[in-house]
C-alpha positions as CSV (number, residue, x, y, z in Angstrom):
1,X,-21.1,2.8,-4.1
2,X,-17.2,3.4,-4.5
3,X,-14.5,1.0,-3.2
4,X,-11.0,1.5,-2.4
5,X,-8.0,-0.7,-4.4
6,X,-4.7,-1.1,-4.5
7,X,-1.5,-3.1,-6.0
8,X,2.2,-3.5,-5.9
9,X,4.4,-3.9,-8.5
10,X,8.5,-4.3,-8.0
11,X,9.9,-2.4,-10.6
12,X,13.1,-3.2,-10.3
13,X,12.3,-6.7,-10.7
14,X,9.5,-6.4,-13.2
15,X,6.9,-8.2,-11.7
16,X,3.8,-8.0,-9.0
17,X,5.1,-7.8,-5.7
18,X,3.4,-10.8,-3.2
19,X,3.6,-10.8,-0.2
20,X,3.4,-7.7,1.3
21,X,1.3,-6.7,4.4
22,X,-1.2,-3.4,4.1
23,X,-2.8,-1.1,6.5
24,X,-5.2,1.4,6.1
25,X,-6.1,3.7,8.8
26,X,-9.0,6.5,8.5
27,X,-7.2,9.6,10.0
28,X,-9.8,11.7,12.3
29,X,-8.3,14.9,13.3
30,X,-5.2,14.2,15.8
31,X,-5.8,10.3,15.7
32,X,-6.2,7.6,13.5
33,X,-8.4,4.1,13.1
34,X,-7.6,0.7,11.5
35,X,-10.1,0.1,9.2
36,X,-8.4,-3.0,7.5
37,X,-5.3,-5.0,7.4
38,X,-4.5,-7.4,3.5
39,X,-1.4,-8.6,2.3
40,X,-0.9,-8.8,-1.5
41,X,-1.5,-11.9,-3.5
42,X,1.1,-13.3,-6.3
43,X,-0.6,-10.5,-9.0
44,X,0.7,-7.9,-6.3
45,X,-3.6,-6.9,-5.6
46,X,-5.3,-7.8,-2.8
47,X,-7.6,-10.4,-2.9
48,X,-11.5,-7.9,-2.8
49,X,-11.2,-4.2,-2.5
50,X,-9.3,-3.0,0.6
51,X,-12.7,-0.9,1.3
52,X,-16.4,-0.4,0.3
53,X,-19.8,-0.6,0.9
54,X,-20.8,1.7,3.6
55,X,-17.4,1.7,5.4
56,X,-16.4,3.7,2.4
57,X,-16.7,7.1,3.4
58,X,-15.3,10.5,2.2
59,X,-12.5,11.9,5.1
60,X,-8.4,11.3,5.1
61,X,-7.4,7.9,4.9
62,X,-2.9,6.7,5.0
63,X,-2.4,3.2,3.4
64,X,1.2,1.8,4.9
65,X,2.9,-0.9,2.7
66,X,5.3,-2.8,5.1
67,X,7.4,-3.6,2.4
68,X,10.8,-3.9,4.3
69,X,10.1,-7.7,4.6
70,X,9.5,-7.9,1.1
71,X,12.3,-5.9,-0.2
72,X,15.2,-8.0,1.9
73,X,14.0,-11.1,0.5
74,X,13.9,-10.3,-2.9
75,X,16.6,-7.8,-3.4
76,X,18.8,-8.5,-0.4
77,X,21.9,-7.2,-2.2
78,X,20.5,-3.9,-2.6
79,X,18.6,-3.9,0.6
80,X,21.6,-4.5,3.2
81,X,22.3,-6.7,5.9
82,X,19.8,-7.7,8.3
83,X,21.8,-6.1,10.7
84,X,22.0,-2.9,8.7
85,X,19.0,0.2,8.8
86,X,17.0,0.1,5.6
87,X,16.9,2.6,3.0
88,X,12.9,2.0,2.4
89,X,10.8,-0.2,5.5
90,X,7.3,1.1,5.2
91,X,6.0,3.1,2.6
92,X,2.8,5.3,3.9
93,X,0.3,6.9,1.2
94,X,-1.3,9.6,3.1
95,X,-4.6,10.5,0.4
96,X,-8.3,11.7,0.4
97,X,-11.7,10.6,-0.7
98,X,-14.1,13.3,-1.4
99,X,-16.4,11.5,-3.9
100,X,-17.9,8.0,-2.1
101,X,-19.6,7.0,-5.0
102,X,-16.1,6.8,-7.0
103,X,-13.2,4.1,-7.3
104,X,-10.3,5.0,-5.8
105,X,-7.2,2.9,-7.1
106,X,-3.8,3.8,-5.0
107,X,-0.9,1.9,-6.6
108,X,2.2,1.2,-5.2
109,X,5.3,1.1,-7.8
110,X,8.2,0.0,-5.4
111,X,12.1,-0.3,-6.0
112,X,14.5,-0.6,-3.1
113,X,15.3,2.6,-2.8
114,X,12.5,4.4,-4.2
115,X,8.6,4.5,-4.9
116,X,5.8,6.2,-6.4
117,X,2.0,6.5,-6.4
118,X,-0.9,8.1,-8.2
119,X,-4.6,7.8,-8.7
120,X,-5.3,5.0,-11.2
121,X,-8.4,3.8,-12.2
């Protein structure tokens, strides 16, 4: 059976990114479901895969990183004021499955005021 992972890593600090609360939603047409809320331990992963087993299923899935949080805390110079609008809050990975029996690995490389993501293994 497949399973679904994910880590965070600051790249403007240079390190794993703790801390930061994830959502994943299965997207159904018009609507979508949550399927499982984590938050990322000190290595920036959470703690088992974010999904498997038989609620691993092929169909359109969005992972959102709240990483606002996160990011004022450990770069508030960058970030702004907490009065101030954010440039990055939550970051949302919209992605497919099409192959249940396969690892899906969605990382999350995260600066202030940018990100990036692609399949890893």
């Amino acid at each position: 059976m497949g399973r679904l992972t994910t880590h965070v890593l600051d790249t403007a600090a240079g390190r794993p990114a703790a801390g930061i609360p994830i959502s994943l939603y299965r997207l159904d047409g018009d609507g979508q479901s949550l399927l499982v809320e984590a938050v990322t331990n000190d290595d920036g992963r959470c703690d088992s895969p974010i999904l498997e087993g038989g609620d691993f299923a092929t169909g359109r899935y969005q992972l959102i990183f709240h990483a606002g949080g996160y990011l004022a805390a450990t770069h508030p110079s960058l970030h702004g004021a907490p009065s101030e609008v954010p440039f990055l809050d939550d970051v949302v990975i919209a992605f497919g499955i099409n192959n249940a029996d396969q690892h899906y690995h969605v990382p999350l490389l995260l600066s202030p005021f940018g990100y990036s993501t692609y399949r890893g293994s």
